[in-house]
N, C-alpha and C positions, 0 to 999 in steps of 0.2 A: 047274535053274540050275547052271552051270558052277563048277568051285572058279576063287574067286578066283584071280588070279595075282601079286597086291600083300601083302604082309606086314603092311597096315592092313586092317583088315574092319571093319564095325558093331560085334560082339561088344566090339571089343578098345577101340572107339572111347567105348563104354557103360561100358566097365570101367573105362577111367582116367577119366572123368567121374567115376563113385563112386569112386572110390580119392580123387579130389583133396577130395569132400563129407566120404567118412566123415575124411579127414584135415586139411580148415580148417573145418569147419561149413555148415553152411545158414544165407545169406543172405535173408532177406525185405522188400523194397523197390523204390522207384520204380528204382534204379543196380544195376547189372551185381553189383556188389560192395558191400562194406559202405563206405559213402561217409570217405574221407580215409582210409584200411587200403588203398587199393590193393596188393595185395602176393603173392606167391606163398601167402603165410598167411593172410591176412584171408577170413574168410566170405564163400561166394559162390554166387549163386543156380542153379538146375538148368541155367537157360539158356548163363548163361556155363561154366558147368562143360563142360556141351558142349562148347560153339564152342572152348572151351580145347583141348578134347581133338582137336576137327576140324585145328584150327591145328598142332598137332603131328603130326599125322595128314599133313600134306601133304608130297607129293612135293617135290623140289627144283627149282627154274625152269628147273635142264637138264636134266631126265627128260625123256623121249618123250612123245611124243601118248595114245598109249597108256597109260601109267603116271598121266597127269591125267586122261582119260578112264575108267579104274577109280579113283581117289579122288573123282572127283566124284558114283559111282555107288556108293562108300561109305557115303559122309559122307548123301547123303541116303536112303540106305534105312537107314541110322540113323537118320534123323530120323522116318521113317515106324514102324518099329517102335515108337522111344519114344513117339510122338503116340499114333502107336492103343493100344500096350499101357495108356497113362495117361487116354487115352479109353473103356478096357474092351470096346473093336472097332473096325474100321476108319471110318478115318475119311472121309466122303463127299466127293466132287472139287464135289457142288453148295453146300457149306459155303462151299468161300473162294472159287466163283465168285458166288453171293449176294451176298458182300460186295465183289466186286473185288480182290480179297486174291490175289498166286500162290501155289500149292501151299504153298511155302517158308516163306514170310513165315507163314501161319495158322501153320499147324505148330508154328513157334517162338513165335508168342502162345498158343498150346494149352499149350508145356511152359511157357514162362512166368509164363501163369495159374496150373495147376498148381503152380508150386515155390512161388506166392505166396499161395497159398490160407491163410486165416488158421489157427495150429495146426498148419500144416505139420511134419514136426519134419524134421534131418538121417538119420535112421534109414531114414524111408518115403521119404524122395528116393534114398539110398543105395539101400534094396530096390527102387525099380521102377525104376531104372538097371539090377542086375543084375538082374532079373526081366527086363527086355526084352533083354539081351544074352545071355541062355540062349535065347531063341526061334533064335537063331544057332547051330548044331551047333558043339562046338571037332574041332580036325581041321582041316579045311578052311573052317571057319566058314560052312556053306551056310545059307541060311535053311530054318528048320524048317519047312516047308510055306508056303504064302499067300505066297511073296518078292512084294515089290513090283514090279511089271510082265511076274508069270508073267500 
């Protein structure tokens, strides 16, 4: 796989997820966030901590075709790392055709479950964040072997 050519990668996209956990807490609940705390501080669950991170992650609306076209190949082989790392292996494409589900959507109910699981703590959200953005070489942030759609 080619080095990136965008200054976001999955690595970087994992990290400040953890970075925002290990510094407001782990959320566990039905809401994104710890309900009536909406706030840069409030506790907030693995999922959103992501999408947070994707959100900052994006190109600006007058970048090139290209430059959207490598954030969108980002943000989801982020998602594929963290699914499978938190699934302890890849995860299969007949999973969320079973259920009707696209790729995307399981994914994000996989880390979601995940962040929700009871006993959860912020620590082990925190480690399999950075545990799956080290499968990311730094450098050029290639994937560590297995990249999604070698």
């Amino acid at each position: 796989m080619p080095f990136r050519t965008s200054a976001t990668t999955p690595a970087r996209i994992l990290t400040a997820a953890a970075d925002h956990i290990e510094r407001v807490g782990l959320y566990q609940g039905d809401e994104l966030w710890q309900p009536g705390e909406a706030s840069d501080a409030a506790p907030c669950t693995v999922l959103y901590a992501w999408e947070r991170s994707v959100r900052a992650a994006r190109p600006s609306e007058s970048a090139g075709e290209e430059a959207w076209e490598v954030f969108h190949g980002t943000f989801m082989d982020s998602l594929v790392v963290l699914s499978d790392h938190m699934n302890e292996r890849p995860v299969q494409g007949r999973r969320w055709r079973e259920l009707g589900l696209m790729e995307d959507s399981y994914r994000c109910l996989m880390v979601w479950c995940w962040g929700n699981e009871p006993g959860r703590t912020a620590g082990e959200a925190v480690a399999v964040l950075r545990a799956a953005a080290h499968v990311y070489r730094s450098g050029g942030d290639r994937c560590g072997g297995g990249c999604p759609g070698d």
